[in-house]
C-alpha positions in Angstrom: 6.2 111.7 240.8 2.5 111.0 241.3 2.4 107.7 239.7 5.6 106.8 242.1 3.4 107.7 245.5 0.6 106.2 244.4 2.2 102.9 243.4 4.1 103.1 247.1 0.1 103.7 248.6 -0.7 100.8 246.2 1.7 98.8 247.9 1.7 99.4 251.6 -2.7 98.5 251.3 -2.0 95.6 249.7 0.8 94.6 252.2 -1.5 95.6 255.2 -4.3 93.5 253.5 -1.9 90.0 253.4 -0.4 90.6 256.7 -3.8 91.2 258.6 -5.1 88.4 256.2 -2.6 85.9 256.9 -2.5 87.0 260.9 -6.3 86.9 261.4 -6.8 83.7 263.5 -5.1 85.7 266.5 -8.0 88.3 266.5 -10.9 88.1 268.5 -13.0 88.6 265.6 -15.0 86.2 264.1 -13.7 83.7 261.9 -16.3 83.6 259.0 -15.0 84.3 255.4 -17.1 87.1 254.7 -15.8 88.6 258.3 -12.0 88.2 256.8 -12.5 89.5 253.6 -14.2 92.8 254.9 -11.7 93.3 257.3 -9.2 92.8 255.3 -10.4 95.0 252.2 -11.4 97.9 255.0 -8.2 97.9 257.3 -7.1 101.6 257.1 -11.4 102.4 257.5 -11.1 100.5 260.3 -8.0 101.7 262.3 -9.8 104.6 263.5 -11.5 101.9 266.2 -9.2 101.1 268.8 -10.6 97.8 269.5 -10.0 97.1 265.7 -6.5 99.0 265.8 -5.7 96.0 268.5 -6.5 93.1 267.2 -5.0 94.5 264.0 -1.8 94.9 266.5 -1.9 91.3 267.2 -2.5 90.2 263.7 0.4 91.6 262.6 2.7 90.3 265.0 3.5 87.0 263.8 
């Protein structure tokens, strides 16, 4: 049972990472690569800002 919430954790990061990924030229943020990949490794780190939790908003509507 472990192994199954852990895989669905697994998962849903890995889903947040290529949405926010492949949505991240509607954020204000800046558009360097190093700027996208942190982002996009530290998404659920970053939620807690609610300018972040925005522009992750608008990233993932697509």
């Amino acid at each position: 049972m472990v192994k199954l919430v852990v895989i669905a954790l697994l998962v849903g990061y890995v889903g947040g990472v290529w949405k926010f990924w492949t949505g991240f030229e509607r954020t204000n943020f800046n558009r360097s690569l190093p700027t996208r990949l942190s982002m996009s490794v530290l998404w659920p780190v970053l939620l807690v800002n609610r300018s972040f939790r925005k522009n992750f908003t608008k990233a993932l509507k697509g």
